[in-house]
C-alpha positions as CSV (number, residue, x, y, z in Angstrom):
1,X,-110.6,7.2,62.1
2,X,-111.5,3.9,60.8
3,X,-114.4,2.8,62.5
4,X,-117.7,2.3,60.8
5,X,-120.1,5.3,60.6
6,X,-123.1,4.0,61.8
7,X,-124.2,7.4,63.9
8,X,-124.8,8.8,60.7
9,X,-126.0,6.1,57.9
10,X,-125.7,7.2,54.1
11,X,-128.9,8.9,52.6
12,X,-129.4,5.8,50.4
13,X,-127.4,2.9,49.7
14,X,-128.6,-0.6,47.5
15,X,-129.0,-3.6,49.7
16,X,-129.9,-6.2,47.0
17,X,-130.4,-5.7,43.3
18,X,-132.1,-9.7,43.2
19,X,-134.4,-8.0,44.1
20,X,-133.7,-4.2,44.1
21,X,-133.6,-2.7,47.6
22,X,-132.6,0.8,48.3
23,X,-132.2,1.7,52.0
24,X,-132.8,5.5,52.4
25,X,-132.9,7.7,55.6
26,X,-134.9,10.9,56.0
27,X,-132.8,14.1,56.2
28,X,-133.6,17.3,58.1
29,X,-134.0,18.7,54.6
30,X,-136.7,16.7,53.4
31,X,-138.9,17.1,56.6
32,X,-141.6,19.8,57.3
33,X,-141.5,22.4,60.7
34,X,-143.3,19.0,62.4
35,X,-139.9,16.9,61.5
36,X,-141.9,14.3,59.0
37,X,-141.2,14.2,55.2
38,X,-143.0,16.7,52.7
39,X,-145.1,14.8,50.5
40,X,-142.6,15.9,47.4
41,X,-140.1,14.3,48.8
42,X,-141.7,11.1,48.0
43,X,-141.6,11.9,44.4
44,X,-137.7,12.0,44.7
45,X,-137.7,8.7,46.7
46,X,-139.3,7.2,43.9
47,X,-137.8,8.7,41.2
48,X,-134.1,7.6,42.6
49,X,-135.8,3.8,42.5
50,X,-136.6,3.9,38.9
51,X,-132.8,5.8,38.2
52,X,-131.8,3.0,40.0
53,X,-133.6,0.3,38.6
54,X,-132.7,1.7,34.8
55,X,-129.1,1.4,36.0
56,X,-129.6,-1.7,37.0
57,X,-131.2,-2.7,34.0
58,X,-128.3,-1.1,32.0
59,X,-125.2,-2.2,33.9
60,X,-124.2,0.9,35.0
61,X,-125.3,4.8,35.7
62,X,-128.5,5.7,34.1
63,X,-126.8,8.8,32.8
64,X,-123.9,7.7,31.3
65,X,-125.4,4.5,29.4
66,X,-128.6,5.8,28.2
67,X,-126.8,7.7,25.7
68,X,-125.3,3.7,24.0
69,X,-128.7,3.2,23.2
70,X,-129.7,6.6,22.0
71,X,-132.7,6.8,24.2
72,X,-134.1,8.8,26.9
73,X,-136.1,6.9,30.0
74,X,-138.5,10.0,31.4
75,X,-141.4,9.3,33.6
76,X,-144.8,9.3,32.0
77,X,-147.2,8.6,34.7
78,X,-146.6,8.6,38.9
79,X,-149.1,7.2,41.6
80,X,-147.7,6.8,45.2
81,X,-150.5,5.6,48.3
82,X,-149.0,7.2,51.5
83,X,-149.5,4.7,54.5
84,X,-147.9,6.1,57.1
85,X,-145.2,9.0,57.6
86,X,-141.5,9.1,57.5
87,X,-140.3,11.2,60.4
88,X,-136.8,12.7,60.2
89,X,-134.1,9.6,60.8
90,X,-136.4,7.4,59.9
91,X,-134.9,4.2,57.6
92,X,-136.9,2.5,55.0
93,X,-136.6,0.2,52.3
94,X,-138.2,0.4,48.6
95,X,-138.3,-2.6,47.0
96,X,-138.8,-2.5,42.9
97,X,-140.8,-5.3,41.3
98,X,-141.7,-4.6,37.2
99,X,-145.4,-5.0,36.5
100,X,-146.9,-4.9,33.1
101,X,-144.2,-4.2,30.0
102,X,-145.6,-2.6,27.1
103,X,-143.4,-1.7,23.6
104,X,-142.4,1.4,24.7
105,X,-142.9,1.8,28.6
106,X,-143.5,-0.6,31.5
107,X,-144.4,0.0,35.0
108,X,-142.5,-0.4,38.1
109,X,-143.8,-1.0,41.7
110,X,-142.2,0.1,44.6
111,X,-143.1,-0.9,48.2
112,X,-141.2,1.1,51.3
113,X,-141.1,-0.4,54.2
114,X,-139.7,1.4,57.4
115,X,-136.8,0.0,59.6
116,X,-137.1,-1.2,63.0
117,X,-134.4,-2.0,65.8
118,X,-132.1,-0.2,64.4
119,X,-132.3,-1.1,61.1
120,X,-132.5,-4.8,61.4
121,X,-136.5,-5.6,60.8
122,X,-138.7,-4.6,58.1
123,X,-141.3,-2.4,60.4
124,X,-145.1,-1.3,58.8
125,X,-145.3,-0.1,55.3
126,X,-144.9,3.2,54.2
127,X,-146.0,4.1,50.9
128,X,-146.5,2.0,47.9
129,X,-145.6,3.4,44.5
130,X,-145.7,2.9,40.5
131,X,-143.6,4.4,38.1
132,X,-144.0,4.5,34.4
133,X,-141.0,5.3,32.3
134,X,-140.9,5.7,28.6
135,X,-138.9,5.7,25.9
136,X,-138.2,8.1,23.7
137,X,-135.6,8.4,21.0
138,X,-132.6,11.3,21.5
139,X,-132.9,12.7,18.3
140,X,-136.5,13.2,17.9
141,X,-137.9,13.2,21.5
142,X,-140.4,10.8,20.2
143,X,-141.5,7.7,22.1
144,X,-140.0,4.3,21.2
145,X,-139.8,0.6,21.1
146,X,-137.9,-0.5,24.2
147,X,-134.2,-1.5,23.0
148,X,-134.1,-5.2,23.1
149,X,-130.8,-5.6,24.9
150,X,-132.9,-3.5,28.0
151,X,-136.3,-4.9,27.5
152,X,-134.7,-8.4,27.7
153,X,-133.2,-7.9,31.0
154,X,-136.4,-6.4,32.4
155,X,-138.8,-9.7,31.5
156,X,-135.7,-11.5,32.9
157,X,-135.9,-9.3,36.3
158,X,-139.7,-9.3,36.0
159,X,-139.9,-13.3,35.6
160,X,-137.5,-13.6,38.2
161,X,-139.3,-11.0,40.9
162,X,-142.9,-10.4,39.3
163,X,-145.1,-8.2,41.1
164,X,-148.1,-9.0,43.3
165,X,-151.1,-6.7,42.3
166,X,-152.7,-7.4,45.2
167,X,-150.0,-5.5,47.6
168,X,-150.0,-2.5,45.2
């Protein structure tokens, strides 16, 4: 067959990277007895924004290019506001703004929207989320400056796409 699969929409695809949107879909695996999404799956939702956003930031996979630069991006701080839930089939969009960039970690803010009409209209706020990766050196698992190729990008992205404290 070679018609478009739109009965069954990808888990999560990127819709823009100026700025970065991912569109995900809530799976019958990430929903409770009642059919809405566990509150852990919200970590993961997040989590793939900042893999995302690092790729971005890199060019390419997160896991791949980290090791050019000999550095390691783990999370050191999480804090998501829930706003409403995600039922099972339900689309949203996170959208990743940086916030404040420090020498060796910086903060991203993520702001889910659900779908409406079938995709086609941003619909009423989910959750709102910031991330805080560091990072640390391979060798010695020690935090460190942000490379400058990567930290350059990000003020470029940030400059370009800066995040309102006011909707966090």
């Amino acid at each position: 067959m070679t018609i478009p699969y739109a009965f069954f929409p990808p888990t999560e695809e990127v819709i823009s990277d100026e700025p970065l949107v991912l569109r995900r879909v809530v799976r019958w695996g990430d929903c409770d007895p009642a059919g809405v999404a566990y509150t852990p799956r919200f970590l993961d939702y997040v989590v793939s924004a900042h893999e995302a956003f690092i790729s971005l930031m890199l060019g390419g996979s997160i896991h791949t290019l980290k090791d050019r630069l000999n550095v390691d991006f783990p999370v050191r701080g999480v804090e998501i506001d829930f706003r409403d839930r995600l039922p099972l089939d339900t689309q949203f969009d996170m959208e990743v703004r940086v916030g404040e960039i420090r020498t060796r970690t910086f903060d991203l803010h993520i702001r889910a929207h659900k779908l409406e009409a079938e995709g086609k209209r941003q619909g009423p706020l989910a959750f709102t989320a910031r991330i805080s990766p560091v990072t640390l050196s391979h060798e010695t698992r020690v935090a460190v400056a942000l490379p400058e190729s990567f930290k350059n990008r990000v003020v470029a992205y940030a400059a370009a796409h800066p995040a309102n404290k006011e909707e966090n």
